[in-house]
N, C-alpha and C positions, 0 to 999 in steps of 0.2 A: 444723349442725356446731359445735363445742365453739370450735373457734377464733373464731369471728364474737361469742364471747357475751363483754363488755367483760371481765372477770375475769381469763379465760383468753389474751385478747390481750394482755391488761397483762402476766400471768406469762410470756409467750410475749416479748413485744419487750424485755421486762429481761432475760432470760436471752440471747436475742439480741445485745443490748446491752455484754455480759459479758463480757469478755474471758476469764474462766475459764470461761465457758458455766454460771458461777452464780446462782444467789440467794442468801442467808444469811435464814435463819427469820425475825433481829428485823426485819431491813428488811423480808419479805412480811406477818408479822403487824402491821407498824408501815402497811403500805399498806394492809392489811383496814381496821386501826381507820380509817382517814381514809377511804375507801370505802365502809366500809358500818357508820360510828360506833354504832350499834343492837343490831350483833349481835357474837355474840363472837367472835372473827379467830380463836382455836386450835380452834373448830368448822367455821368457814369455810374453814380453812385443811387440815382433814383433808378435808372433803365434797370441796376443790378436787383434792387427790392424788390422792384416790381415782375419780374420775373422767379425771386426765389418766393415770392410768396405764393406765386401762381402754383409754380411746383412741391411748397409746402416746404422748402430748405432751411430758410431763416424768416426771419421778421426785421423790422426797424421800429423801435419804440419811440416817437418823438419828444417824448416829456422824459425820456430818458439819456436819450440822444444818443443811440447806437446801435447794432445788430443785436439781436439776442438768436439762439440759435433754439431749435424744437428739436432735443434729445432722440426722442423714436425719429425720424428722419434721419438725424446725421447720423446714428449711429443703430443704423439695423439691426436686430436679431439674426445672431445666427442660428443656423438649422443644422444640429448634428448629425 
């Protein structure tokens, strides 16, 4: 599952975290470069959308310019 793999948890508990249920691009491309200083953050960071959008975890708004997160995903129901 996408969520256990450390990338997507990170993208996952900052948008969490957000009180506008944001991300802003500099700050996700600014946590790639310290992540994964090797490779390029605006490649990692499209391979990243394009994945959670598949699984339905976040989005990327381009005229917004940042994650936004879809609340029922990140944060399941739980069952009594």
């Amino acid at each position: 599952m996408l969520r256990q793999i450390q990338i997507f948890d990170l993208m996952i508990r900052g948008l969490a975290a957000s009180p506008t249920d944001e991300l802003a691009k500099d700050i996700i491309l600014s946590q790639l470069a310290l992540t994964f200083p090797r490779e390029r953050s605006q490649r990692i960071l499209h391979t990243l959308v394009s994945w959670a959008r598949y699984a339905e975890l976040f989005r990327y708004s381009a005229p917004r310019r940042g994650l936004h997160g879809l609340k029922a995903s990140i944060h399941p129901p739980h069952h009594g």
